[in-house]
C-alpha positions as CSV (number, residue, x, y, z in Angstrom):
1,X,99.0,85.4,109.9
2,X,99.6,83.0,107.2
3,X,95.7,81.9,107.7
4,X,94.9,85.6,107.3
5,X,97.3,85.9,104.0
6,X,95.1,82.8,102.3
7,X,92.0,84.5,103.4
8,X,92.5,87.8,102.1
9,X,94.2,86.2,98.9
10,X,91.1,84.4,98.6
11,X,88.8,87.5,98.7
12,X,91.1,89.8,97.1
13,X,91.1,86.9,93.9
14,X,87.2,86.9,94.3
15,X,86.6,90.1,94.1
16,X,88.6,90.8,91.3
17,X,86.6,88.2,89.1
18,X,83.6,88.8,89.8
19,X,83.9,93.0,89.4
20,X,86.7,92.9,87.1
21,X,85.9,89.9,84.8
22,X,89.2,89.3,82.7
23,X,91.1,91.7,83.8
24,X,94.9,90.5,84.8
25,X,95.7,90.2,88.2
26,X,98.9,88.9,90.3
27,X,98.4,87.2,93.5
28,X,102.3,87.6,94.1
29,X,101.8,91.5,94.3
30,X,98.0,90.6,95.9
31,X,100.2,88.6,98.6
32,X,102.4,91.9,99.0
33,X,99.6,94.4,99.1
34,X,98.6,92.0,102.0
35,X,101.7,92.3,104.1
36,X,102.1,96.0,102.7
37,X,99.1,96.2,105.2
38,X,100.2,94.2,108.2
39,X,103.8,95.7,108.3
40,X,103.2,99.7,106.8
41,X,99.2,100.2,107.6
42,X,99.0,101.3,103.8
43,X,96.6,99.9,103.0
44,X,94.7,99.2,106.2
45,X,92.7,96.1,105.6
46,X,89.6,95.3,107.4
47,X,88.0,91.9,107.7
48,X,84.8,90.5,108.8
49,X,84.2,87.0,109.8
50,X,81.2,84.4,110.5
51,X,82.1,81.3,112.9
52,X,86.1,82.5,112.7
53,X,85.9,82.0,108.4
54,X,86.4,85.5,106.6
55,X,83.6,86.2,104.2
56,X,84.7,90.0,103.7
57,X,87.1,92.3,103.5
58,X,87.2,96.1,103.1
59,X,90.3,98.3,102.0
60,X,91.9,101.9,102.8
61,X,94.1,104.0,102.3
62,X,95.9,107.1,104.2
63,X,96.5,110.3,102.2
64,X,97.9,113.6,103.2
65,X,96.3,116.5,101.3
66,X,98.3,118.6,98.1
67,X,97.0,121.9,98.9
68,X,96.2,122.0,102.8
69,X,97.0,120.6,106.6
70,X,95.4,117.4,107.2
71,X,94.7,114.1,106.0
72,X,91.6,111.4,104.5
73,X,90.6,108.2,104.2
74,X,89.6,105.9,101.3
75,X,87.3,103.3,100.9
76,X,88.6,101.5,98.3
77,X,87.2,98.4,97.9
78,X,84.6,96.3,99.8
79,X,83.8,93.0,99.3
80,X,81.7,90.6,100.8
81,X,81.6,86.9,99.5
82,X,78.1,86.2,97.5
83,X,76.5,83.7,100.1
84,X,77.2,86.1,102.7
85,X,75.6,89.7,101.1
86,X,72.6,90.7,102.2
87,X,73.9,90.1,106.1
88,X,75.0,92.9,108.1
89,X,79.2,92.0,107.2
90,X,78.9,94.8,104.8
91,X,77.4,97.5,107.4
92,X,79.6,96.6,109.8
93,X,83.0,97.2,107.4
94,X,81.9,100.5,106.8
95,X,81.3,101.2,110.3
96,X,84.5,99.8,111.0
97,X,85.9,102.1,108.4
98,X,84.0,105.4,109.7
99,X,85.4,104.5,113.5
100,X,89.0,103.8,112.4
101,X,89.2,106.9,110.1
102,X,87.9,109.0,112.5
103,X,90.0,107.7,115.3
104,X,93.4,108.8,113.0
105,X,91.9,112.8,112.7
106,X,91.1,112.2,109.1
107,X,88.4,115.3,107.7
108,X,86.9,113.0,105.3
109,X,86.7,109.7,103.3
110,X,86.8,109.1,100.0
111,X,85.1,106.0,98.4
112,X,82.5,104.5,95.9
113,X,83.6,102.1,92.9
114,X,85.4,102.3,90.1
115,X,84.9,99.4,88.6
116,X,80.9,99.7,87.2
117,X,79.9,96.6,89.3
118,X,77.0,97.5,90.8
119,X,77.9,101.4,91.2
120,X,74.8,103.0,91.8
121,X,73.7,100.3,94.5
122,X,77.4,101.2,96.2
123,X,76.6,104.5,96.1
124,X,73.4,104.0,97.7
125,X,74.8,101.5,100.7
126,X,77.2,104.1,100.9
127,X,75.1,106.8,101.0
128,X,73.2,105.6,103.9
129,X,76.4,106.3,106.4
130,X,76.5,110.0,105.3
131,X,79.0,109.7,101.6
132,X,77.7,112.1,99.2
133,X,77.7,111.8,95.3
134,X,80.6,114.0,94.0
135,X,81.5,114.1,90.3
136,X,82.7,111.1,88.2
137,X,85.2,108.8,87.9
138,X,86.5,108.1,84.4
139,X,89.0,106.0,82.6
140,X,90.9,106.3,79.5
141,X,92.8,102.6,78.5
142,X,95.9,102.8,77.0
């Protein structure tokens, strides 16, 4: 596990930079998000490795609906380290995604980008394993 902690740390601090550029970050709370995830399911981390090296990760989340029975899924981030995009570890996260959320009953999943990195070619990737574009997502900073 504590290989699988540096791993995702390493990712989760990756990511972050490169679609967030200056924005603040914590890799104490990163490092709890992480065993949040292995003790809790929430969020449910998904990795994919080349030659036993992790080179992405995806992330989800469980939530029961407000205003109806049932439950979804989120995709909330993806990530796949920049010498490895372009291989199929992206294809195969979602996929990995689409089983597992199926396999807990969930009606639907949620997901895209909100950070403007690259958001209409997420929404295109994402589009090709049935996600359909529905409104915005906006930010006010405070």
């Amino acid at each position: 596990m504590d290989y699988d902690e540096a791993a995702f740390l390493q990712m989760a601090v990756a990511n972050i930079e490169e679609t967030l550029p200056g924005e603040p970050y914590n890799v104490g709370k990163l490092s709890d998000l992480f065993k949040r995830g292995i003790t809790k399911a929430q969020p449910t981390i998904f990795v994919a490795e080349d030659r036993r090296k992790v080179i992405g990760f995806a992330m989800s989340y469980m939530f029961e609906f407000d205003y109806r029975d049932g439950h979804y899924t989120t995709q909330r981030v993806i990530y796949v380290s920049p010498e490895h995009r372009g291989t199929r570890a992206a294809v195969l996260l979602v996929k990995e995604l689409v089983r597992w959320s199926k396999s807990t009953g969930a009606v639907k999943i949620e997901g895209g980008n909100d950070n403007s990195f690259k958001s209409d070619r997420t929404a295109a990737f994402l589009e090709h394993f049935g996600f359909k574009r529905v409104g915005h997502h906006l930010e006010k900073l405070l």
